[in-house]
LOMI-618452 format. One record per residue: x, y, z of N, C-alpha, C in turn; residue in one letter. Coordinates in steps of 0.2 Angstrom, whole numbers, plus 5000, padded with zeros to 4 digits. Layout:
! residues N
XYZXYZXYZa;...
This chain:
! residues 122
494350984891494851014896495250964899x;495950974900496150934903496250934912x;496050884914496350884920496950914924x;496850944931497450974932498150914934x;498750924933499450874934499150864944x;499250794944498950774951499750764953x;499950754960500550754963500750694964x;501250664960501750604961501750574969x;501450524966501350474975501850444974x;502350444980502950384982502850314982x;503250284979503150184980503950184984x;503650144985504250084991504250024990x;504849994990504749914990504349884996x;503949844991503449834995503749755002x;504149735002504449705006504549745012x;504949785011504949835019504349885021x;504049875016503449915017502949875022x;502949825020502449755021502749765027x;503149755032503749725037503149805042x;503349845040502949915043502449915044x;501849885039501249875042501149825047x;501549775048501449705052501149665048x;501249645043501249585037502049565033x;501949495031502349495029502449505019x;502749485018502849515011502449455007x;502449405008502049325007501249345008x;501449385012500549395015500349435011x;500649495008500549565005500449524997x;500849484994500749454988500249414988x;499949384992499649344992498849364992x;498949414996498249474996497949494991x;498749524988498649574981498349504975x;498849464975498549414969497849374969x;497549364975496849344976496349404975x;496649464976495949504974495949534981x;496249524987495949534994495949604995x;496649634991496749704992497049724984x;496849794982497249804978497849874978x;498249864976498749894975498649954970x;499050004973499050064967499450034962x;500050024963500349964954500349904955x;500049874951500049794949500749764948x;500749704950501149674950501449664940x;501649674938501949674930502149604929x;502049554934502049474932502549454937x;502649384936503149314939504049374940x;504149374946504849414944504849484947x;504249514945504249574946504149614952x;504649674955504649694962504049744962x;503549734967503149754969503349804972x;502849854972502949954973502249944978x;502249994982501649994987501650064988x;501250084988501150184988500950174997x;501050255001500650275006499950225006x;499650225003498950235002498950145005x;499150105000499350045001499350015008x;499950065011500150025018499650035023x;499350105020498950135026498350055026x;498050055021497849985020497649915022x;498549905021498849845026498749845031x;498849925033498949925041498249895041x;497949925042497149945045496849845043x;497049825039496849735038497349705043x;497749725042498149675048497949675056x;497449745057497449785063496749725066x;496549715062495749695060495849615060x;496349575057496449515058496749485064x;497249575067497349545072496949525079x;496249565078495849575082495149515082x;495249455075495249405075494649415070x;494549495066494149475058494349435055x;493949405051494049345045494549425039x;495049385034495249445030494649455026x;494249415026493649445018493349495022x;493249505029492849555031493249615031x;493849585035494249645036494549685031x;494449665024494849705018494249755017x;493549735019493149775017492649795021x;492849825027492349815034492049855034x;491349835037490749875038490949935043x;490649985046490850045047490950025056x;490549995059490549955066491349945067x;491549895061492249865064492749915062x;492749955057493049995054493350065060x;492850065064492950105070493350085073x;493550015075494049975079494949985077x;494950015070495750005068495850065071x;496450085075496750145077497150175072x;496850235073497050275065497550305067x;497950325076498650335074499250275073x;499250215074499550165072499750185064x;498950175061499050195053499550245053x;499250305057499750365054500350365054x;500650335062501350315062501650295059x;501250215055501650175051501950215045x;501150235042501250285036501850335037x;501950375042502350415043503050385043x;503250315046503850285044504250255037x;503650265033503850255027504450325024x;504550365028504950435025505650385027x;505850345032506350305032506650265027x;505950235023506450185016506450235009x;506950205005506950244998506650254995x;506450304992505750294987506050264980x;505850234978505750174973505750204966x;505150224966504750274959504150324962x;503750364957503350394957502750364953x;502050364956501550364954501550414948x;501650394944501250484940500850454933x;500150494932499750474928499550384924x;499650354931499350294930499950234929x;500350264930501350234930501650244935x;502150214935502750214940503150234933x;503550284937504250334936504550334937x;505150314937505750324940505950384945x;506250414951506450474952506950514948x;507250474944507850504939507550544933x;506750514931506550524924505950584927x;505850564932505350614935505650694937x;506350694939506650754939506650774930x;506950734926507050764921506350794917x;505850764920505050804915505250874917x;
């Protein structure tokens, strides 16, 4: 039986994305390539612009919230439920909610990024 069609999650360049969580884009790549965080799309190699879903930034938020508050990042990318208490989940929401301001980029859909143009045309 097939799975039902799940709803196309928005990407954002992840540079302004980063900027809205309080990271910078050096820090968001450098997290993603060491394992610290992972992204819903992989970088596709040397060159390639990175996409960052809702889900991502809300992420960012919440480690950058937690580094700022002077956890180590190996903690903060994975925190116990004590410290995890400490991020403020409307900051998160805001940020995420300011992402309706940048372009959307593509669509997640079934394990890819989409273009918006090829996503109208399915």
């Amino acid at each position: 039986m097939n799975e039902p069609d799940r709803e196309p999650v928005p990407l954002y360049a992840a540079r302004a994305a980063a900027g809205l969580a309080g990271v910078t884009y050096r820090q968001l790549d450098h997290w993603a390539t060491t394992g610290l965080i992972t992204l819903t799309v992989p970088a596709e190699g040397s060159g390639s612009r990175r996409l960052v879903s809702p889900a991502d930034v809300a992420g960012l938020c919440r480690v950058a919230q937690l580094r700022d508050l002077g956890v180590t990042l190996a903690v903060a990318a994975h925190p116990p439920d004590g410290l995890a208490r400490l991020v403020d989940d409307d900051v998160v929401a805001a940020t995420v909610a300011a992402l309706q301001h940048l372009p959307v980029l593509a669509y997640f859909v079934d394990g890819r990024a989409v273009s918006p143009e090829a996503l109208q045309r399915a």
